[in-house]
N, C-alpha and C positions, 0 to 999 in steps of 0.2 A: 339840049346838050349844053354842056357846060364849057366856058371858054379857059382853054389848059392857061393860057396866059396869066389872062388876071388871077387866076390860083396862083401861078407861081408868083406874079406882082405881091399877093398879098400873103403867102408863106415865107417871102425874103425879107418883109416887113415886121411879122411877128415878134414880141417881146419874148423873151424868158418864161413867163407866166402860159401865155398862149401856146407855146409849145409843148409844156407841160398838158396844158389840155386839150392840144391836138393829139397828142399822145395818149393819152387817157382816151379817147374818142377812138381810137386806132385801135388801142387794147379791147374796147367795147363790139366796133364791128366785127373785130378777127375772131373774137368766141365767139360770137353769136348772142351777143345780150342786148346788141342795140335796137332799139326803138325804132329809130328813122325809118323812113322808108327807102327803097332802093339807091333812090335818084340822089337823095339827101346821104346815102352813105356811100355811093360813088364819089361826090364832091367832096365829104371828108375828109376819105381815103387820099384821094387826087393830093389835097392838100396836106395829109401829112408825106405822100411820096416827092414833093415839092419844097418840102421843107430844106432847104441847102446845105446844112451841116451835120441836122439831127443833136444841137445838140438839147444838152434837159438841166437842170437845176436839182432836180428830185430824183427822177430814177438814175437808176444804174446802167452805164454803156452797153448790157446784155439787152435792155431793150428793144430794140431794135430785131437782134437776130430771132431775140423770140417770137418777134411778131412778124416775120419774115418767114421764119420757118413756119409759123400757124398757119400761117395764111396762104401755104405751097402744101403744109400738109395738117389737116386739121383733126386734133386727136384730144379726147377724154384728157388726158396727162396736160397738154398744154392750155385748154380750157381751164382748168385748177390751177397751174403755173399763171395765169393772167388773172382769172379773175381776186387772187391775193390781192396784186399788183395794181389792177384798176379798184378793188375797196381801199387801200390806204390811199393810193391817188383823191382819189375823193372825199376822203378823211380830210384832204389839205383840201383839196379847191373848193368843195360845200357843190352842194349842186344849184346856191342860184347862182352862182360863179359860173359856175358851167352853161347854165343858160345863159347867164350875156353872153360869155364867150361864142357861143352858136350863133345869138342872134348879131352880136356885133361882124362877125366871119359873113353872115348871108348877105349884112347890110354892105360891109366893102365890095363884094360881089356882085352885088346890082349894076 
C-alpha cells in the first residue's frame, strides 16, 4: 500500500508542468487507456486527487469535472470527450516527458 502522506507531500510540491501531466495521467486512467497496472494507477489517481488546487497551465477549468464525472459514471461520450483532451495533452508533453515525469513521481515516493 501506498503511503497517502508522501503523495500528498509530493503533489503539494509539484511544478506547473507535473501537474499538467498528472492530469494527462488522470485523463488516461478515467477512460480506460492506461497501461499501468492497478497498483501504479491507484497511486496516480491518489496523486492527482492530492493535488491541492488543481490547478493546470494547458487545460481548461472543466477538467476536472470531466474527469470526476468519468470516473463516477463511465460512458462512450465521455471516453471521446477525454480522449481529445489527453491527444493534445500529449502533443505538448511528448511521451518521454511523460516518462520522466512517472519515473521521477515513483522516485520521490520511495
Amino acid at each position: 500500500m501506498y503511503d497517502l502522506a508522501k503523495i500528498g507531500t509530493v503533489a503539494r510540491a509539484m511544478n506547473g508542468f507535473e501537474c499538467d501531466c498528472a492530469i494527462t495521467v488522470a485523463l488516461k486512467i478515467s477512460d480506460e487507456s492506461c497501461k499501468m497496472d492497478e497498483y501504479e494507477k491507484s497511486v496516480f489517481i491518489a496523486l492527482y486527487d492530492a493535488m491541492p488546487d488543481k490547478q493546470t497551465d494547458f487545460f481548461d477549468e472543466n477538467i476536472f469535472e470531466l474527469i470526476s464525472h468519468t470516473r463516477a459514471h463511465p460512458s462512450a461520450s465521455a471516453y471521446a470527450k477525454i480522449k481529445i483532451l489527453r491527444e493534445n495533452a500529449m502533443l505538448m508533453i511528448k511521451q518521454e516527458n511523460m516518462k520522466k515525469f512517472k519515473a521521477e513521481i515513483r522516485s520521490r515516493l520511495v
